[in-house]
ROZA-925187 format. One record per residue: x, y, z of N, C-alpha, C in turn. Coordinates in steps of 0.001 Angstrom, whole numbers, plus 500000, padded with zeros to 6 digits. Layout:
{atom {X; Y; Z}; {X; Y; Z}; {X; Y; Z}}
...
//
This chain:
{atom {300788; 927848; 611577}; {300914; 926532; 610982}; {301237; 925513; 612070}}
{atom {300413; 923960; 611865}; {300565; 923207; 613186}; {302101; 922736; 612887}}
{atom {302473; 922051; 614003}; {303880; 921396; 613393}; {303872; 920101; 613077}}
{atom {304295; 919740; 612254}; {303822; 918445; 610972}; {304745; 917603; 611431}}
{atom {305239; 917322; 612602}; {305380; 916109; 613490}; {304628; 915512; 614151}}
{atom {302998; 916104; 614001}; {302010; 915371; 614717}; {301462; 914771; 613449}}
{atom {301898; 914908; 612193}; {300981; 913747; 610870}; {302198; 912881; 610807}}
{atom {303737; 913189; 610639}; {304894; 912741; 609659}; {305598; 911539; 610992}}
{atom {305774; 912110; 612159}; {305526; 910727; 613258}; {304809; 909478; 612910}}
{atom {303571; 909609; 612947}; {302622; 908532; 613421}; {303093; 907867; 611573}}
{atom {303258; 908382; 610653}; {303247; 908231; 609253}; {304788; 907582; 608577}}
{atom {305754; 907805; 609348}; {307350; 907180; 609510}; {307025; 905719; 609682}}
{atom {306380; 906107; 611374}; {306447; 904870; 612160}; {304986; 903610; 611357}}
{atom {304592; 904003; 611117}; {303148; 903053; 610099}; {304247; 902701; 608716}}
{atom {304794; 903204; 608253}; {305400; 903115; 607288}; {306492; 901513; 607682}}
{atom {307306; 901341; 609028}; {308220; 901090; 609106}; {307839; 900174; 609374}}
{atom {306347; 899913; 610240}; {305758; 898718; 610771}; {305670; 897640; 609260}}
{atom {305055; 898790; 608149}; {304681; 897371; 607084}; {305949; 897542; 606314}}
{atom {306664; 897817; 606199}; {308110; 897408; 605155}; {308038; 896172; 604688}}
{atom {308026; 895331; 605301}; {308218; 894041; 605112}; {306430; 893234; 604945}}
{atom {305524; 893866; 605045}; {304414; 893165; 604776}; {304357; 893545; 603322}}
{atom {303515; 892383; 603166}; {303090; 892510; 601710}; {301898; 892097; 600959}}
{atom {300925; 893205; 601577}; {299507; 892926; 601194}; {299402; 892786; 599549}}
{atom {298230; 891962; 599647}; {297595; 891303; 598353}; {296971; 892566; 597843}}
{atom {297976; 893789; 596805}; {297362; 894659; 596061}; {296771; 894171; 595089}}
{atom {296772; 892442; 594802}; {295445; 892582; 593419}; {293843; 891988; 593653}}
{atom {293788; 892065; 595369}; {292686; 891696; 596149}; {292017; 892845; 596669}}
{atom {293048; 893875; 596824}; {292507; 894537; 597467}; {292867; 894596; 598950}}
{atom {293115; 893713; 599763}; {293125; 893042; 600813}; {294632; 894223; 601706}}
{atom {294452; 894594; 602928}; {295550; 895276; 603669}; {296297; 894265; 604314}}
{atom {297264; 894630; 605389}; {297921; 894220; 606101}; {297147; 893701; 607249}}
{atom {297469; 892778; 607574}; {296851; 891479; 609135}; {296292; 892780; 609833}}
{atom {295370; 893155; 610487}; {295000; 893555; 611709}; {295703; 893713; 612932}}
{atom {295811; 894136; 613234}; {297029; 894237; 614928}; {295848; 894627; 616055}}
{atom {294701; 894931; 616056}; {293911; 895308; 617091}; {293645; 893718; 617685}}
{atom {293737; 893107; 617380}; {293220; 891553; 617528}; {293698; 890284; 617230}}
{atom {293619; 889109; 617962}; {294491; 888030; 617148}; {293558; 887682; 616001}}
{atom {292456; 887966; 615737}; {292009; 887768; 613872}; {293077; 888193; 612918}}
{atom {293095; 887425; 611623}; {294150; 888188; 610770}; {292768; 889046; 609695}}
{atom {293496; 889878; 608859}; {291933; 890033; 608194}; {292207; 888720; 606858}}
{atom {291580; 889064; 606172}; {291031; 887890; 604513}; {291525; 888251; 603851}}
{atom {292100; 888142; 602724}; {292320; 888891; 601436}; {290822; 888037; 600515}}
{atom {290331; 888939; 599677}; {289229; 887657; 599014}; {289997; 886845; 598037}}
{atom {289586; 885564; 598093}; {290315; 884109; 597681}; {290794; 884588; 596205}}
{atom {291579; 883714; 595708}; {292289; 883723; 594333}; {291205; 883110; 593482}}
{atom {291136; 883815; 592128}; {290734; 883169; 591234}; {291014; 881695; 591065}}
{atom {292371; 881473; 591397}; {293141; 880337; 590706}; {293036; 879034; 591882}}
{atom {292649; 878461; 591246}; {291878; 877196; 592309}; {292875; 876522; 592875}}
{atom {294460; 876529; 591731}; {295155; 875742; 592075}; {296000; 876247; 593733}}
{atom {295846; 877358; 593910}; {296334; 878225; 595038}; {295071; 878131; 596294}}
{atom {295406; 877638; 597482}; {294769; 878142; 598890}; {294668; 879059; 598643}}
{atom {293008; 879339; 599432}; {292753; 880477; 599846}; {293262; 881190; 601431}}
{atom {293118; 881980; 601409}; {293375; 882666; 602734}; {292251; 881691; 603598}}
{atom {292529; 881704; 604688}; {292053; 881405; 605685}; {291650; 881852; 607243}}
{atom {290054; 881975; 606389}; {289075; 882926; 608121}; {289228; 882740; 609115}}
{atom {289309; 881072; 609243}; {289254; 880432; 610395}; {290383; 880734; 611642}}
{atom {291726; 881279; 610680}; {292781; 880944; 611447}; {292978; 882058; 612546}}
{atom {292874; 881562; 613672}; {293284; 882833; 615010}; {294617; 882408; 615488}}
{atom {295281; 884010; 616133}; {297024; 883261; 616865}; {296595; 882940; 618449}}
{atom {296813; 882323; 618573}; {296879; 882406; 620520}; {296557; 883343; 621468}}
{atom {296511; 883156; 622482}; {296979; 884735; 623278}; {298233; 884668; 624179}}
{atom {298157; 885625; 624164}; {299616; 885972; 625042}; {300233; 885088; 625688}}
{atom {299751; 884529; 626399}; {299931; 883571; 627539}; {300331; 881812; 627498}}
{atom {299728; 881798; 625470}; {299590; 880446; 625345}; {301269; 879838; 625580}}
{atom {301591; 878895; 626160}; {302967; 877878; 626230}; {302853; 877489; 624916}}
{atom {303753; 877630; 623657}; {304335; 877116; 622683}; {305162; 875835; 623368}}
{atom {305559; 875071; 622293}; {306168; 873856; 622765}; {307593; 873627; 621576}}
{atom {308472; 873647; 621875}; {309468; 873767; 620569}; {309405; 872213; 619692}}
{atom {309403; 871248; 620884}; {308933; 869753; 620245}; {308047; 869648; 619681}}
{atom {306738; 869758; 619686}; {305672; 869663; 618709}; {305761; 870738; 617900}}
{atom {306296; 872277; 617878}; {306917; 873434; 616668}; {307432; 872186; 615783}}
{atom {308179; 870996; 616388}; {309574; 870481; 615324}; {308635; 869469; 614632}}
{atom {307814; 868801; 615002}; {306853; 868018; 614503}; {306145; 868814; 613561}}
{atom {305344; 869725; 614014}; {304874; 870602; 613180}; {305400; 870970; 612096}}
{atom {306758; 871394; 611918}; {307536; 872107; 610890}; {307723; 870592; 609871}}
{atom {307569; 869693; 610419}; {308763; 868174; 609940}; {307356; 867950; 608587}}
{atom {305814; 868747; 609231}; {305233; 867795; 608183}; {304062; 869051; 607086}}
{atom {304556; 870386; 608049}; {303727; 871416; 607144}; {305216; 872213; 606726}}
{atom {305962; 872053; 606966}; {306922; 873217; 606200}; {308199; 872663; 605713}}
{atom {308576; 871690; 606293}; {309905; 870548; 605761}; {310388; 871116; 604028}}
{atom {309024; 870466; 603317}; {308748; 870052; 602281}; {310044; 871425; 601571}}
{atom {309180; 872592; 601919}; {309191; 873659; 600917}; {310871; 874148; 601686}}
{atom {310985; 874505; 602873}; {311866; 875489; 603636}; {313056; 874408; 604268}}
{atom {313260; 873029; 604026}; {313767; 871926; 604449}; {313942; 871439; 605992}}
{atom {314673; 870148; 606309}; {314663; 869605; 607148}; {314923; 870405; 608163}}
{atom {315920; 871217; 608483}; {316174; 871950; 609380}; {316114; 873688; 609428}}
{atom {315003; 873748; 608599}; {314907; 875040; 608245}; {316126; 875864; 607480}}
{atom {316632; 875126; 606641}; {317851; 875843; 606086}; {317623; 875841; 604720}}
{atom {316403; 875761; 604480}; {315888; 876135; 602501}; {316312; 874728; 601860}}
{atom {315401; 875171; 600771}; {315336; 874052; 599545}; {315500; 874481; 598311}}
{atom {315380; 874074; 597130}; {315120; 874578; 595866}; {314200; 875282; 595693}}
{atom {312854; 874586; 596917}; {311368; 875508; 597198}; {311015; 876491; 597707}}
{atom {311625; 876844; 598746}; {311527; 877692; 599415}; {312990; 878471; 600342}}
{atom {313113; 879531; 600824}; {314357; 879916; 601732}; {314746; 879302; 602894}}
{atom {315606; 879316; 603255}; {316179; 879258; 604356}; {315662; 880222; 605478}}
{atom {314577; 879669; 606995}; {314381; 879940; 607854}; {315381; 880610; 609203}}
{atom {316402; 880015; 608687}; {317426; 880368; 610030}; {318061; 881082; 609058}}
{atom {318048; 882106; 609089}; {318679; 883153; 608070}; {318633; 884369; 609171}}
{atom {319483; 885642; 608921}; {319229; 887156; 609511}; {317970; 887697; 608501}}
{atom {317606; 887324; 607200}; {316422; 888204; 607751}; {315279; 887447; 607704}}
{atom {314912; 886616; 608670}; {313888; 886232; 609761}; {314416; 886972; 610802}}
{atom {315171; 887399; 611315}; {315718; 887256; 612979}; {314353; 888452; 613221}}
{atom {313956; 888208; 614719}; {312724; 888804; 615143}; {312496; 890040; 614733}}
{atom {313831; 890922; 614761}; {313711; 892218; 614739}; {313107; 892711; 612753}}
{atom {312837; 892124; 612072}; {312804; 892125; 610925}; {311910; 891531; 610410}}
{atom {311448; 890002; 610794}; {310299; 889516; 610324}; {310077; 888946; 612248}}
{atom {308678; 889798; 612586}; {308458; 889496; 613645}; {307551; 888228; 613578}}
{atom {307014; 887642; 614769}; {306389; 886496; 614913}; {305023; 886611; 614413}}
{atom {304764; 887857; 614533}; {303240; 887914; 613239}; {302651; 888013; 612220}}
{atom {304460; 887955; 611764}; {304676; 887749; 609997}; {304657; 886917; 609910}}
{atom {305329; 885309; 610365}; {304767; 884039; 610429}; {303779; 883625; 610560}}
{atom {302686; 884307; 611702}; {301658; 884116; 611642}; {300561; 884355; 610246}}
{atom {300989; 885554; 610055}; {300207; 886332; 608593}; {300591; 885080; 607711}}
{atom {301957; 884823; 607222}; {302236; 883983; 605978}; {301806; 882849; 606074}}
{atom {301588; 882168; 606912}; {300676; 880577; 607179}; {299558; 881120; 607213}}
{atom {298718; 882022; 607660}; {297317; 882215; 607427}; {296701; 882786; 605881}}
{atom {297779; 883368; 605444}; {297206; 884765; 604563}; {297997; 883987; 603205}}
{atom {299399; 883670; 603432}; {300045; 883616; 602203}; {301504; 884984; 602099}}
{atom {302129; 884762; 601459}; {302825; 885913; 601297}; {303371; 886492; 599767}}
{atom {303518; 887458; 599183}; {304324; 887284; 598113}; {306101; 887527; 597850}}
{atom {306290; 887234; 597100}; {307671; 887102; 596865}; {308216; 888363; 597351}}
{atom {309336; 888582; 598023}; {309679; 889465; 598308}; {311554; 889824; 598333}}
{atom {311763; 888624; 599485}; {313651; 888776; 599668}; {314210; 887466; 598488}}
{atom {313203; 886410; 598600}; {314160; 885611; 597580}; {313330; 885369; 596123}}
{atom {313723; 884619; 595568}; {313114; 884317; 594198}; {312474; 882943; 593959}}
{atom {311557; 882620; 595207}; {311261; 880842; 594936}; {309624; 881164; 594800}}
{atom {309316; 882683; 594112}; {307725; 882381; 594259}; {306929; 882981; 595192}}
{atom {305903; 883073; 595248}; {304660; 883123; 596420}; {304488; 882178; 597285}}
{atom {304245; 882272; 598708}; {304133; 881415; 599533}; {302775; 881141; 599549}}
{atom {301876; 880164; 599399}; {300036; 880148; 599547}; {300430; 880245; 600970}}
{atom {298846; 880418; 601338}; {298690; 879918; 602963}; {298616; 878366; 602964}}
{atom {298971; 877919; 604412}; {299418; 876970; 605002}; {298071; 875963; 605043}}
{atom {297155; 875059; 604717}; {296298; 874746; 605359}; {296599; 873612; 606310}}
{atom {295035; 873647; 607265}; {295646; 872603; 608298}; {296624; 873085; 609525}}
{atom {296987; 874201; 609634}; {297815; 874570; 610533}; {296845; 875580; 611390}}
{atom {296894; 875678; 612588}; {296070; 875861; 613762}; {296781; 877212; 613859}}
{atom {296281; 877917; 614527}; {297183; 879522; 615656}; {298357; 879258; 616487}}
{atom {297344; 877756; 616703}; {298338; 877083; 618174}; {299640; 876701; 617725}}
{atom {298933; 875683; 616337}; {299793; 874887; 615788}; {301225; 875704; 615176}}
{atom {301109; 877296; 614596}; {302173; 877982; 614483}; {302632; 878356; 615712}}
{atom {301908; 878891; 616515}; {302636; 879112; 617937}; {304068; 878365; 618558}}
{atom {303409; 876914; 618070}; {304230; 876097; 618627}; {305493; 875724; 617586}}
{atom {305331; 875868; 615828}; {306690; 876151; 614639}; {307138; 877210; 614977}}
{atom {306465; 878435; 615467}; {307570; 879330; 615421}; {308472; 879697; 616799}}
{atom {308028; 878818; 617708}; {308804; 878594; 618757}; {310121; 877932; 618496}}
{atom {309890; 876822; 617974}; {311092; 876134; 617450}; {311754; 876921; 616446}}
{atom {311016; 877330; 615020}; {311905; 878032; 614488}; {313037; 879280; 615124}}
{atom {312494; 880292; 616074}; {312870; 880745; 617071}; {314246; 880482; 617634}}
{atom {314047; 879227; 618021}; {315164; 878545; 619524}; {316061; 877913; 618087}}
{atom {315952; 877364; 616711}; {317004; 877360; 615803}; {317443; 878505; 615504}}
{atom {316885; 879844; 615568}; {317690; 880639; 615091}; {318599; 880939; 616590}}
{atom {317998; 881148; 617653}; {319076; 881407; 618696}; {320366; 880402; 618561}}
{atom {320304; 878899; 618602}; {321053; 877998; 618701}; {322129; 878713; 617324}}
{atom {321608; 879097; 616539}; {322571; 879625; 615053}; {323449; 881060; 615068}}
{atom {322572; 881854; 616606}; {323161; 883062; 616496}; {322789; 884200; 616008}}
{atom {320796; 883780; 615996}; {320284; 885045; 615429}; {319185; 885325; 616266}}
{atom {319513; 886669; 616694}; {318582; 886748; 617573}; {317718; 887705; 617134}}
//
């Protein structure tokens, strides 16, 4: 008999990666892609009143310079609304500078996924997040930089 640390390994660790994702089981649709900065699609919502996912959207590469000043611009006029002025939640949405954003938990390509893809409800109770429209790869690159450098300034690393 082989030893079933060569299936229950690779099967822990896949497990631990998506904990916190939360693919669109009534699309059909998996978890973002990791071979590539493409995210994948989920196919669009029936419901018109909801964004669709968005094809278009790619993250950066490695290398790109985020900018925390234009992140703060960025955040002031695509995410204010819902997650508030200083990322500390609304009636609409949670609180950004929280422990569980801190990297180790919701990494930077879960931000990426939830502005591209959408997310569903998961840690708090304000709803489904649609995707973001209008917001670039770059353009998160550069919110979640700032969001980032608020959570350090708060003590979460």
């Amino acid at each position: 008999m082989k030893n079933c640390s060569t299936i229950t390994i690779p099967l822990i660790t896949l497990a631990l990666l998506l904990g916190c994702s939360d693919p669109d089981s009534e699309s059909g649709a998996g978890p973002a892609s990791e071979s590539g900065p493409e995210t994948s699609v989920p196919t669009p919502s029936a419901d018109a009143s909801v964004p669709a996912a968005r094809a278009e959207f790619r993250i950066p590469p490695e290398n790109f310079d985020a900018d925390i000043d234009q992140g703060q611009l960025g955040f002031a006029v695509h995410c204010r609304v819902c997650h508030g002025q200083d990322a500390l939640g609304t009636d609409q949405g949670p609180p950004l500078i929280h422990r569980i954003y801190e990297p180790s938990h919701h990494s930077d390509l879960a931000f990426y996924r939830a502005i591209a893809l959408g997310v569903h409800q998961h840690h708090w109770e304000f709803g489904d997040m649609p995707p973001v429209p209008g917001v670039s790869g770059e353009d998160a690159a550069h919110i979640i930089a700032w969001i980032r450098h608020q959570q350090r300034l708060a003590g979460i690393e």
